[in-house]
C-alpha positions as CSV (number, residue, x, y, z in Angstrom):
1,X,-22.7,-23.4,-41.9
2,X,-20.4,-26.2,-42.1
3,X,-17.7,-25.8,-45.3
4,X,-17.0,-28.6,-47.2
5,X,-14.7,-27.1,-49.8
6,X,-11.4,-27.1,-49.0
7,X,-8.8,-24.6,-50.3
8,X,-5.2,-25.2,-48.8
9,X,-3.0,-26.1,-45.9
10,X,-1.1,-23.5,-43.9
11,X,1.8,-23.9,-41.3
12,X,1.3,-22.0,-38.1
13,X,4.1,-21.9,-35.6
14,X,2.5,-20.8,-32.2
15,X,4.9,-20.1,-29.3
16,X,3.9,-22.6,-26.4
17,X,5.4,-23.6,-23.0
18,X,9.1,-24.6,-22.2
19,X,10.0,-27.9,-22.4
20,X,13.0,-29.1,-20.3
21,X,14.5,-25.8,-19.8
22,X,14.6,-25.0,-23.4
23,X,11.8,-23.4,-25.7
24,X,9.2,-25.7,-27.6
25,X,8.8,-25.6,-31.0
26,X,5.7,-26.7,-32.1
27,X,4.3,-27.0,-35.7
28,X,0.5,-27.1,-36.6
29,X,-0.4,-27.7,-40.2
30,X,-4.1,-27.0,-40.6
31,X,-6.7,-26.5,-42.8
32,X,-7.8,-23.5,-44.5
33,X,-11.5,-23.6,-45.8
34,X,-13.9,-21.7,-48.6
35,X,-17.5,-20.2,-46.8
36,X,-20.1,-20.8,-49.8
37,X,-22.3,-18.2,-48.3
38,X,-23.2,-15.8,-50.3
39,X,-23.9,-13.5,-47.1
40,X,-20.9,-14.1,-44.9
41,X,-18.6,-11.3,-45.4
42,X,-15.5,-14.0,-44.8
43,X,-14.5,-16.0,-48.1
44,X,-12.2,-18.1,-46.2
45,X,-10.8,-19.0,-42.8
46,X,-8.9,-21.7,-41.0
47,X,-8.9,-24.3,-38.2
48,X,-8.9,-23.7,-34.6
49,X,-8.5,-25.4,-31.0
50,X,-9.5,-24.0,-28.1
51,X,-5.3,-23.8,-26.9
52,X,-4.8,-21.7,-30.4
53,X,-7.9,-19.4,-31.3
54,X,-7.8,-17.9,-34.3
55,X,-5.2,-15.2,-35.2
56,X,-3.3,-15.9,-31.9
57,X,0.9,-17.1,-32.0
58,X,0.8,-17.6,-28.8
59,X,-1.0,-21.2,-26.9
60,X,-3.7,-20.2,-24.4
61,X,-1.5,-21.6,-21.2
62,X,1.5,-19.7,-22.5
63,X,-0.7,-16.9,-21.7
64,X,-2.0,-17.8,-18.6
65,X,1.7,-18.6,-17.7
66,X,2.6,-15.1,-18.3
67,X,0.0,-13.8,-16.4
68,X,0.5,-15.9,-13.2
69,X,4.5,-15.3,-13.6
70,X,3.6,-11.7,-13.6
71,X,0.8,-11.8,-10.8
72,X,3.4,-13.7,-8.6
73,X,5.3,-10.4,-8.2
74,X,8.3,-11.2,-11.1
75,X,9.3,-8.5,-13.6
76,X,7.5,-8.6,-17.3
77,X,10.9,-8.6,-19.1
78,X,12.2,-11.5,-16.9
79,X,9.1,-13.5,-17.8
80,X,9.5,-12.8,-21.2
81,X,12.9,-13.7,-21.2
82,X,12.1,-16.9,-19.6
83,X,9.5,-17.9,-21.6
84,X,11.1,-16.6,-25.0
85,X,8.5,-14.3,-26.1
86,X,8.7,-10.1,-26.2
87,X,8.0,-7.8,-23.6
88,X,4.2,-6.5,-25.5
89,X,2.9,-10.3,-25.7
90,X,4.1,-10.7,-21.7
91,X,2.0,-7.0,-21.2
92,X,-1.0,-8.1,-23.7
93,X,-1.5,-11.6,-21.5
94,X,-1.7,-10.2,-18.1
95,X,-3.9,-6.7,-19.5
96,X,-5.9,-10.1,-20.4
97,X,-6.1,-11.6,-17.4
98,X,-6.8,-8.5,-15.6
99,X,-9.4,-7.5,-16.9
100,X,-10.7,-11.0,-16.1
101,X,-9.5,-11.3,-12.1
102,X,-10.1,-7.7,-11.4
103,X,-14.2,-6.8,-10.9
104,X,-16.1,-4.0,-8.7
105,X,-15.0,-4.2,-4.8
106,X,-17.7,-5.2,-2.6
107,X,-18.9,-3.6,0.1
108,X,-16.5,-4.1,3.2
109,X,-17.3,-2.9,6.9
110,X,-14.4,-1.7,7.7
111,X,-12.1,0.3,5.2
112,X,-8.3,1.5,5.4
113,X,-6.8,4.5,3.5
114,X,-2.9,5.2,3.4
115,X,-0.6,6.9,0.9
116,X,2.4,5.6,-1.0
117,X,5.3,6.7,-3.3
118,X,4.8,6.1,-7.0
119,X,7.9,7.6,-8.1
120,X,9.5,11.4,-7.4
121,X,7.6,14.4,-8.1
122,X,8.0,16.2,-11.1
123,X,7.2,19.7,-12.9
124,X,5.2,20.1,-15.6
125,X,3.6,22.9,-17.6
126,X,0.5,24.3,-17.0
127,X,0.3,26.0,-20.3
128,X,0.6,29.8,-21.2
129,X,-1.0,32.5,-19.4
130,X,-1.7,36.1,-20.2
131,X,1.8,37.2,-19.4
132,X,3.1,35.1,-21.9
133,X,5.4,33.1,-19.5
134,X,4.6,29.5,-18.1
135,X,3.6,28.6,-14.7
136,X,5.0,24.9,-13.9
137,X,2.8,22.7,-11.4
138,X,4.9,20.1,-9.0
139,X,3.1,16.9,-9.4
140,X,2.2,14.7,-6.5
141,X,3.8,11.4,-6.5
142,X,1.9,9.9,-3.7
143,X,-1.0,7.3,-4.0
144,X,-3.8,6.8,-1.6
145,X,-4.6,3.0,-1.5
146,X,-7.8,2.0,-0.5
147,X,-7.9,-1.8,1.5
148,X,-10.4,-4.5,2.9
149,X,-9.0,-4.1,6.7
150,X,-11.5,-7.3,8.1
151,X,-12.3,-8.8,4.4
152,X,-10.4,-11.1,2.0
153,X,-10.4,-8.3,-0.7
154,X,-7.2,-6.7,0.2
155,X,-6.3,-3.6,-2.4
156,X,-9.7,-2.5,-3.2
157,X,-7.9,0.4,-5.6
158,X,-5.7,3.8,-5.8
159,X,-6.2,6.9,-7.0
160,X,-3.9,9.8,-7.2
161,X,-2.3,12.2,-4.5
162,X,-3.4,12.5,-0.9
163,X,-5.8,15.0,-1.2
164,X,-9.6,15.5,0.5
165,X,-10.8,15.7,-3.6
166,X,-8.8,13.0,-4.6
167,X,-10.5,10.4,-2.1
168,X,-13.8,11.7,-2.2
169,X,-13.5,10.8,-6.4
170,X,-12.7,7.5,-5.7
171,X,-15.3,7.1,-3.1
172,X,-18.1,8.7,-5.4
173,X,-16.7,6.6,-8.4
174,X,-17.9,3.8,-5.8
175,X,-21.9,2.5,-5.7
176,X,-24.3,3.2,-3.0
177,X,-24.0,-0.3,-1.3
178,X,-20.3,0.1,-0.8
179,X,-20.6,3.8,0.9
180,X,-23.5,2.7,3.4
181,X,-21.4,-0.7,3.9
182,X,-18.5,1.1,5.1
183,X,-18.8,1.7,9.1
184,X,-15.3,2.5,10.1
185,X,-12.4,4.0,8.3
186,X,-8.9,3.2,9.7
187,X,-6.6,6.2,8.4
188,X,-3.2,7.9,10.3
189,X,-3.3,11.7,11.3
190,X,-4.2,13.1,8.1
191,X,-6.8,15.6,8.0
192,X,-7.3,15.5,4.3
193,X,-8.2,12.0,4.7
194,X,-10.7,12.5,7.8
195,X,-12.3,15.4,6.1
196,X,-13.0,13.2,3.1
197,X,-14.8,10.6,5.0
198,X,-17.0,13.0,6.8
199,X,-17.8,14.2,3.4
200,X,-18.7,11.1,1.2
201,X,-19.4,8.7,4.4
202,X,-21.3,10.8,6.6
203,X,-22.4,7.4,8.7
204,X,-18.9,6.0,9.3
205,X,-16.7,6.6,12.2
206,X,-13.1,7.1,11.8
207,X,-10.3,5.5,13.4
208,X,-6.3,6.2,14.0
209,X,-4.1,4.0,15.5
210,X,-1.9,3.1,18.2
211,X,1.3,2.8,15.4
212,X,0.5,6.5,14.3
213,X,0.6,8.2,17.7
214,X,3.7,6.3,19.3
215,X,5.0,7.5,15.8
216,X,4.2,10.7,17.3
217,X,5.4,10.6,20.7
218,X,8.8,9.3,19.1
219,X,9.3,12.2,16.9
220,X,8.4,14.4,20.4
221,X,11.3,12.6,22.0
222,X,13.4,13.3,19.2
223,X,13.0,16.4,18.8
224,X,13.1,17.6,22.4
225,X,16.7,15.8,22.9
226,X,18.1,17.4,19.8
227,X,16.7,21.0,21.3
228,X,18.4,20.4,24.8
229,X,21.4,19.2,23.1
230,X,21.8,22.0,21.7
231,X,21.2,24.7,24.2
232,X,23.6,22.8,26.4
233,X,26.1,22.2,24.2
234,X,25.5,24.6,21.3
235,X,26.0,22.1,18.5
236,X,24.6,18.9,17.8
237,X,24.9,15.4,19.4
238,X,28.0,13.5,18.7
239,X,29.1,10.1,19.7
240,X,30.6,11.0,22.9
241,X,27.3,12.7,24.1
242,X,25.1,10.2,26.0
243,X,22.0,11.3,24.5
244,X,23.0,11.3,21.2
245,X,24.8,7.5,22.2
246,X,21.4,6.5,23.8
247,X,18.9,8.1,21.1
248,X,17.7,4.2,20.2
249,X,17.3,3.7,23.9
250,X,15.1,6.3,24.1
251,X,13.2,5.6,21.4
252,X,12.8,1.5,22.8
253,X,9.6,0.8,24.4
254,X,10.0,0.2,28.1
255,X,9.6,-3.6,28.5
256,X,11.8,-4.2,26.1
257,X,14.5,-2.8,27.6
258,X,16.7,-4.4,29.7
259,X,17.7,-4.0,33.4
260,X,21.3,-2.3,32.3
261,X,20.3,-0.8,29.2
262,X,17.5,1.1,31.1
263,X,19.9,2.4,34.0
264,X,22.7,3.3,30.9
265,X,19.8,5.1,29.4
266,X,18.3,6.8,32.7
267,X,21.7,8.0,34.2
268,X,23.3,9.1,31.1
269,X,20.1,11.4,31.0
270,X,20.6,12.3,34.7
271,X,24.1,13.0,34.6
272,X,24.0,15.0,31.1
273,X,21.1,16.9,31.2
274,X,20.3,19.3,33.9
275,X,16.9,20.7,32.9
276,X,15.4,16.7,32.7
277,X,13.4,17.4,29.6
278,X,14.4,14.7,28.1
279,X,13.4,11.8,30.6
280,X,10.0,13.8,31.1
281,X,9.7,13.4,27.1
282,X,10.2,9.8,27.6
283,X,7.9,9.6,30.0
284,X,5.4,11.1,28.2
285,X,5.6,8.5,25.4
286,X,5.4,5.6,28.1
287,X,2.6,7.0,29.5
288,X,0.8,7.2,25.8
289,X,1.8,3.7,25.1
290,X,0.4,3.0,27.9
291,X,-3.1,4.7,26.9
292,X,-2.7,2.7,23.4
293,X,-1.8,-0.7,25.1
294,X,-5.2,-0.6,27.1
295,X,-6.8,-1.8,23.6
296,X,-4.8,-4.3,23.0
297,X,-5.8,-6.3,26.9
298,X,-9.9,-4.7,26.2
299,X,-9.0,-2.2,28.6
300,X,-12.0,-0.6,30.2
301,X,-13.4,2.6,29.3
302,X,-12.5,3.9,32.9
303,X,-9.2,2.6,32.7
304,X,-9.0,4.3,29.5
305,X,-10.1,7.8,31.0
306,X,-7.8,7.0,33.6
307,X,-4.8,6.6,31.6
308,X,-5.6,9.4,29.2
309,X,-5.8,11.6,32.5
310,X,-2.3,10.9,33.5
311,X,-1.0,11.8,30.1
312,X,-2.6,15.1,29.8
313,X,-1.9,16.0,33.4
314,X,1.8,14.8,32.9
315,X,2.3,16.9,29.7
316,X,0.6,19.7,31.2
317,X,2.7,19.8,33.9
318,X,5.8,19.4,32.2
319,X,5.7,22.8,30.2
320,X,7.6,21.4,27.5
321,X,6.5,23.0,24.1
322,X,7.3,19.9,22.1
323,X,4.9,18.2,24.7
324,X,2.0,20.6,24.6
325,X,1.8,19.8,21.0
326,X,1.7,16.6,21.1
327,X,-1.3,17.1,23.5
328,X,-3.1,19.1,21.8
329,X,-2.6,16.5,18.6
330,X,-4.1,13.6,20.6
331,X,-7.0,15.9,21.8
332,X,-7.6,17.0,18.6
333,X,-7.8,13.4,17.2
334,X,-9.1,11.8,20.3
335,X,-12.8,10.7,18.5
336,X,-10.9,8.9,16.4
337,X,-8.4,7.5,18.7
338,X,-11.4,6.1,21.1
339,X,-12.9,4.4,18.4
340,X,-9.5,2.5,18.1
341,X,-9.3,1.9,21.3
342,X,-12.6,0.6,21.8
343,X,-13.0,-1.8,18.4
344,X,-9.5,-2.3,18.2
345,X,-9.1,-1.9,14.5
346,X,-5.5,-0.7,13.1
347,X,-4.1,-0.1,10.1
348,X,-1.8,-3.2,9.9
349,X,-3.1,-4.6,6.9
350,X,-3.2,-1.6,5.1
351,X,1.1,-1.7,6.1
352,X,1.1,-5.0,5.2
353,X,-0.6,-4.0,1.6
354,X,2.2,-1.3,1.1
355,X,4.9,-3.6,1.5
356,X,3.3,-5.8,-1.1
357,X,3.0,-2.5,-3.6
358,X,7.0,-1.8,-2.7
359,X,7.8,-5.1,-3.7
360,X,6.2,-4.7,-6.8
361,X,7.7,-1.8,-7.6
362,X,11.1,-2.9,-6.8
363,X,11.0,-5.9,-9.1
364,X,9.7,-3.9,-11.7
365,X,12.6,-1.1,-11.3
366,X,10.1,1.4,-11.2
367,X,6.8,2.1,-13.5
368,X,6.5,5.1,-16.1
369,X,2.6,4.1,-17.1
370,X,0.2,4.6,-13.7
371,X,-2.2,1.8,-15.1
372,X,0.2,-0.5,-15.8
373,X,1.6,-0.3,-12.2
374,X,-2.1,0.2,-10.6
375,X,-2.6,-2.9,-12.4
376,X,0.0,-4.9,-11.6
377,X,-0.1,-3.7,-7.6
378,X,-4.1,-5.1,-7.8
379,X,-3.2,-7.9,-9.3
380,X,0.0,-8.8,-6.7
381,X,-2.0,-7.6,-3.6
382,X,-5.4,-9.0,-4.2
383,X,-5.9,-11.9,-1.9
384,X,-8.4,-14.1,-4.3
385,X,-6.4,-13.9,-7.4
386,X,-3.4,-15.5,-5.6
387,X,-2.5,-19.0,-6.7
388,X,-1.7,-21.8,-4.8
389,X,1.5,-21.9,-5.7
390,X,2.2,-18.5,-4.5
391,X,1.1,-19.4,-1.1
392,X,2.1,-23.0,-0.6
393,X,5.2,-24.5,-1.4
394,X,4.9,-27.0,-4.4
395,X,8.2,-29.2,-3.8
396,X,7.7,-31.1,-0.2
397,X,10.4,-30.1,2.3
C-alpha cells in the first residue's frame, strides 16, 4: 500500500566512498511515513534507495569496495583504515559478499590435494577422565586444500589436518556428480591421502609427481653426504670440507651445471671421499630425473621401462642403505608415478594455490577464526571471483 500520511523528516548520515583522498560526508534528509493498515505490524518506516537500504550506514559500493579491497589479498584493518569505517563493517561486507561469490564446486576431472600451515600446533584439553587428571591433545595445524588442477575453479575448499578421515569428510560432504567426475587425483607421497582416495573415489587413479620424488632423491643425497662425512671425519661438514662446500652443487640438476662447476663438484668428491657414495647418490638422482624428464618430451612407455630399469639396477648395485630406500619408495608408489608419467599431470597448480594462501596469511599477520581465514583464502584464490583490476593493470604503462 502506498502511504500518503506523512509523519517527519529524519537525517541519516551513511558512510560512502572517498573523495579525493579524504572521507565523504554525505547527508540524506528523508522522509519518514505512517502505514494506515490496520494489519501491517510496522506503524511507520522511512525512504530508501537502492545505494542505502533500509537500516544500513554504510552505501552499497562502500560495501562492495570493502569486499573487493579484501578479495584483492589486503588486510581488513588496512581497508578499514583506508576507507574510514571499523574493522566489524570491513568483516560484515566481505562475509556478504561471500556468501554471494562462493557456491558448490563443480565437478572437475582432475583434482589436487596438498597440505598447508594454518598456524602452530597447540594443546588443548580433552576433559577429565576417571583418574581425575586431564589428558591434553596436540592439535593439528595443517590444512589439506582441495584444487581444480585442469579447471578455472582453483581452491575448491579445506578441511582440517592431513588425515585419511579428514579427506574422506570433505569428499563425502561432496555430491555424487563431483566423486564420479573426478578421474585422477594429483597428491605427493602421502599415504593418508592415497588411502583416502581409494576409499571415497574408488574409480579414480592417483597420481604423484616428478617435484615429489626429485624432492626425494635430494634428501637421499643429503643424507648420505652427511653420513660419509661423518664416518670420515667424525663430525660434521664445515666450510673447508668440499662436500659440505659443494652441498648446492650436488643438489643442482645436471644440465644446469656448468663445465667448471661440474668438475669442482666431481673432483672435490673424488679427492675427499674414498668409499664414492656420494657421487653414486648423485647418480642415482640423475638417473631418476631422468625417469621423470621422459614425461615431460611424451617419452615412450619402453623408454620409460627402460629408464626405470637403470635406476633400480643402479641402486641395487650400489648397496647404499639410503638408496635402497629410496627404491623401495618409488616401487611402492610406482602406479601412481606411471600415471604421471603417462598423462603428465602435476601438482603445480596446487603449489601455485599455496603460495596464494601464504600470501593471505601473511597480509593478514596470521588468523585466530578458521572460517574467517578459509574464507578469505577462497575468496583470494578462486580464479572467477578475481576482478579485472586484480589481473590487469588499470593505469597504461
Amino acid at each position: 500500500m502506498r502511504s500518503t500520511s506523512g509523519k517527519d523528516w529524519v537525517l541519516t548520515r551513511p558512510r560512502d566512498l572517498p573523495c579525493g583522498g579524504e572521507v565523504a560526508a554525505v547527508q540524506w534528509r528523508k522522509r519518514r511515513w505512517r502505514c494506515r493498515t490496520p494489519d501491517c505490524p510496522r506503524q511507520t518506516f522511512t525512504e530508501q534507495v537502492g545505494q542505502v537500504p533500509a537500516g544500513m550506514r554504510t552505501t552499497t559500493r562502500l560495501r562492495a569496495a570493502l569486499a573487493v579491497a579484501v578479495e584483492d589479498g589486503r588486510d581488513q584493518s588496512e581497508v578499514a583504515a583506508a576507507h574510514g569505517v571499523s574493522w566489524p563493517t570491513v568483516q560484515r561486507a566481505m562475509v556478504v559478499h561471500a556468501a554471494a561469490e562462493l557456491v558448490e564446486p563443480e565437478p572437475t576431472r582432475v583434482l589436487g590435494m596438498d597440505e598447508t600451515r594454518f598456524g602452530r600446533p597447540r594443546w588443548l584439553p580433552d576433559g577429565h577422565h576417571d583418574d581425575g587428571r586431564i589428558r591434553w591433545v596436540r592439535t593439528d595445524p595443517s590444512e589439506t586444500g582441495f584444487v581444480d588442477v585442469t579447471g578455472g575453479q582453483a581452491l575448491l575448499g579445506q578441511v582440517d589436518g592431513r588425515t585419511s578421515a579428514a579427506v574422506q569428510s570433505w569428499l563425502a560432504a561432496r555430491t555424487d556428480e563431483f566423486r564420479v567426475g573426478v578421474e585422477v587425483v594429483v597428491i605427493d607421497p602421502h599415504a593418508g591421502y592415497a588411502a583416502a582416495v581409494r576409499a571415497a573415489l574408488p574409480d579414480a587413479q592417483v597420481a604423484v609427481d616428478h617435484v615429489h620424488l626429485v624432492l626425494l632423491a635430494n634428501k637421499a643425497v643429503t643424507a648420505v653426504r652427511q653420513r660419509v662425512t661423518r664416518d670420515l671425519l667424525g663430525r660434521r661438514g664445515r666450510k673447508i670440507d668440499p662436500a659440505w662446500a659443494n652441498r648446492r652443487l650436488l643438489l643442482r640438476g645436471r644440465e644446469r651445471l656448468s663445465e667448471a662447476a661440474l668438475a669442482r663438484m666431481w673432483n672435490g668428491c673424488v679427492d675427499h671421499d674414498p668409499s664414492g657414495q656420494i657421487l653414486t647418490a648423485w647418480i642415482a638422482k640423475e638417473e631418476l630425473r631422468a625417469l621423470c624428464a621422459t614425461a615431460a618430451r611424451g617419452g615412450h612407455p619402453s623408454e620409460i621401462r627402460a629408464r626405470l630399469w637403470a635406476f633400480y639396477r643402479w641402486c641395487a648395485d650400489a648397496d647404499i642403505g639410503e638408496l635402497t630406500t629410496l627404491a623401495e619408495t618409488i616401487q611402492t608408489w610406482w602406479p601412481a608415478i606411471d600415471v604421471f608419467l603417462t598423462s603428465g599431470l602435476t601438482n603445480a597448480r596446487t603449489e601455485g594455490t599455496n603460495r596464494l594462501i601464504k600470501q593471505v596469511k601473511r597480509a593478514a599477520c596470521g588468523f585466530r577464526n578458521r572460517d574467517n581465514y578459509r574464507r578469505r583464502v577462497r575468496l583470494h584464490c578462486t580464479r572467477h571471483t578475481r576482478r579485472l583490476s586484480a589481473r590487469n593493470p588499470t593505469v597504461p604503462a
